[in-house]
C-alpha positions in Angstrom: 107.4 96.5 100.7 110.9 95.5 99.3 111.1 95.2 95.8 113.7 93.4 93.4 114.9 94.1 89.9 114.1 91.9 87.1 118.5 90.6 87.5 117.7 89.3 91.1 114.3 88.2 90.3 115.4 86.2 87.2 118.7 84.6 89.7 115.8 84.1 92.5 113.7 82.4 90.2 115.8 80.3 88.0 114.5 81.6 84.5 116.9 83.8 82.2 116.1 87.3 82.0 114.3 86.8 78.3 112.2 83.9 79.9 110.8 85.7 83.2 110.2 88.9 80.4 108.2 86.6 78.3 106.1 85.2 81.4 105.9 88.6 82.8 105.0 90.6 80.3 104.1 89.3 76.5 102.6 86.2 77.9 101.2 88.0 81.4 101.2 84.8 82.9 102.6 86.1 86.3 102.7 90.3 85.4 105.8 92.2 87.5 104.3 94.3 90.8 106.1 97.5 89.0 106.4 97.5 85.1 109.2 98.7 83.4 109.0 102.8 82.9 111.0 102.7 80.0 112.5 100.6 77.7 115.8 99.8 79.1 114.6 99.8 82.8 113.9 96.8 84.7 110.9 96.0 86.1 110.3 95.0 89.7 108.9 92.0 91.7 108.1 91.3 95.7 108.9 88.1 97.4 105.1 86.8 96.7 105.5 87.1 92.6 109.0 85.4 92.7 107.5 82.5 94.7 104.5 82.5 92.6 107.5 82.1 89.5 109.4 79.6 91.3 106.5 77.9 91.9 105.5 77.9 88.3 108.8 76.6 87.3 108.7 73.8 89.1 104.9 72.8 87.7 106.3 73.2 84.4 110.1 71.6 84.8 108.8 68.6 87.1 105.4 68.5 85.8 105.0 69.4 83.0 102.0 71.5 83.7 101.1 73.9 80.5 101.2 77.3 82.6 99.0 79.1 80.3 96.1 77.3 81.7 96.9 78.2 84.8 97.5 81.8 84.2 93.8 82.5 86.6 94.9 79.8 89.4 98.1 82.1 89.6 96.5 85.0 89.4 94.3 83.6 92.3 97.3 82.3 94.8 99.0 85.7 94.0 95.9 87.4 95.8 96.2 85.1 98.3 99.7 85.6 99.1 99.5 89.0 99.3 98.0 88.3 102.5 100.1 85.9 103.7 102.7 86.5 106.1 106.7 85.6 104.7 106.7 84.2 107.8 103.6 81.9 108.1 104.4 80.1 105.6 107.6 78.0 106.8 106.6 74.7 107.7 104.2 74.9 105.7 103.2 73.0 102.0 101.3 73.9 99.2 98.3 71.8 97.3 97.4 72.4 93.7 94.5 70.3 93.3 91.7 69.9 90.2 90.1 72.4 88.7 93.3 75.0 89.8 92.3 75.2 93.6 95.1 75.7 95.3 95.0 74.9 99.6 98.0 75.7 102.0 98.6 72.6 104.6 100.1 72.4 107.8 101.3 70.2 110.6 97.3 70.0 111.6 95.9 69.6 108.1 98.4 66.3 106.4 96.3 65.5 104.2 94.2 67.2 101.8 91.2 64.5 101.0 91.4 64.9 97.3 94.1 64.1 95.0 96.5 66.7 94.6 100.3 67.6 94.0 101.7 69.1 96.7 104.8 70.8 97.3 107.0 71.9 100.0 107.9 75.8 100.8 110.3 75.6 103.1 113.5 75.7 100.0 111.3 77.9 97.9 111.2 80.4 100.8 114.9 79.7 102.0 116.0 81.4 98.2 113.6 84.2 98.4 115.1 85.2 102.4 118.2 84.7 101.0 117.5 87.0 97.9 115.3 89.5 99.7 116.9 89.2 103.2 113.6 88.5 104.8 113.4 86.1 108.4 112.8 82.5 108.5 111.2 80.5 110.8 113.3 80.9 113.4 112.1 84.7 113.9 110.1 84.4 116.9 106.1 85.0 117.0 105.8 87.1 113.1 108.9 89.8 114.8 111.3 90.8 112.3 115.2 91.7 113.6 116.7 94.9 114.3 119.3 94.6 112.5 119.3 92.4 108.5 122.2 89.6 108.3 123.7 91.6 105.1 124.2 94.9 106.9 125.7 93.9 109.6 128.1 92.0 108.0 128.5 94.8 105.4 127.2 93.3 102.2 125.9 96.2 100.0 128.4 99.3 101.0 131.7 100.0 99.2 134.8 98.6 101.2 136.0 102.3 101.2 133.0 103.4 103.3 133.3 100.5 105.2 137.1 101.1 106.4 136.6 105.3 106.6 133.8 104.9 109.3 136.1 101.7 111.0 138.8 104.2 111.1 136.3 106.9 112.2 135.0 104.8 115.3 138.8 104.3 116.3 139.5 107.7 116.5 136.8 109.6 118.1 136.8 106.2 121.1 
């Protein structure tokens, strides 16, 4: 299970690092998947929590959805992430409809039958590969690749490691 710090999560989610704090720990609207240990250390948050925040953002920016009523609905769509697959979801959009139901549509299921807002994944899942450097659609059948984007293009090691074993690799060939 990858995990990112409250720095990343609050860049992945758009709120500043006092706001997602406040959500995710004195209002518990959407609590962290690791708590801080100690004052000073930041707490931690999987790809299903940040979406969950993204998600809540948006009800409340383009909304304007009071979140604190909804604190059980997230609560609820955080369990069912949790069995979700990162991958499952492309393509795929999201219904909040009344009483705090929320229903996952497809290409098979358009429509929901009940009013509804709905909203689209796909750029909410685009960030959170980005940040996390999870696979998109594009990864065939659920298989995840060898080798992550960042890595092999270096991103993450010190451009001194990077050059000695470059310089390693010419020598010993």
């Amino acid at each position: 299970m990858r995990l990112v710090p409250t720095p990343v999560a609050s860049q992945l989610t758009g709120l500043s690092t006092e706001k997602l704090r406040e959500w995710t720990s004195r209002r518990a609207l959407v609590p962290a998947d690791v708590r801080p240990k100690q004052k000073g250390s930041p707490a931690k948050f999987t790809w299903q929590t940040v979406l969950i925040l993204r998600l809540a953002v948006l009800l409340r920016d383009q909304f304007a959805v009071e979140l604190q009523a909804y604190q059980a609905t997230l609560a609820n769509l955080r369990k069912d992430l949790k069995s979700a697959s990162f991958i499952g979801l492309w393509g795929r959009r999201i219904a909040l409809a009344p009483q705090g139901a929320w229903f996952f549509l497809d290409q098979e299921t358009p429509t929901l039958g009940v009013d509804a807002l709905v909203i689209h994944l796909d750029a909410h899942l685009a960030v959170i590969r980005d940040g996390f450097s999870l696979p998109d659609a594009s990864a065939v059948a659920g298989q995840f690749d060898l080798f992550s984007l960042p890595a092999m293009h270096g991103r993450g090691r010190a451009p001194e490691h990077q050059r000695s074993t470059a310089i390693g690799r010419r020598r010993s060939a």
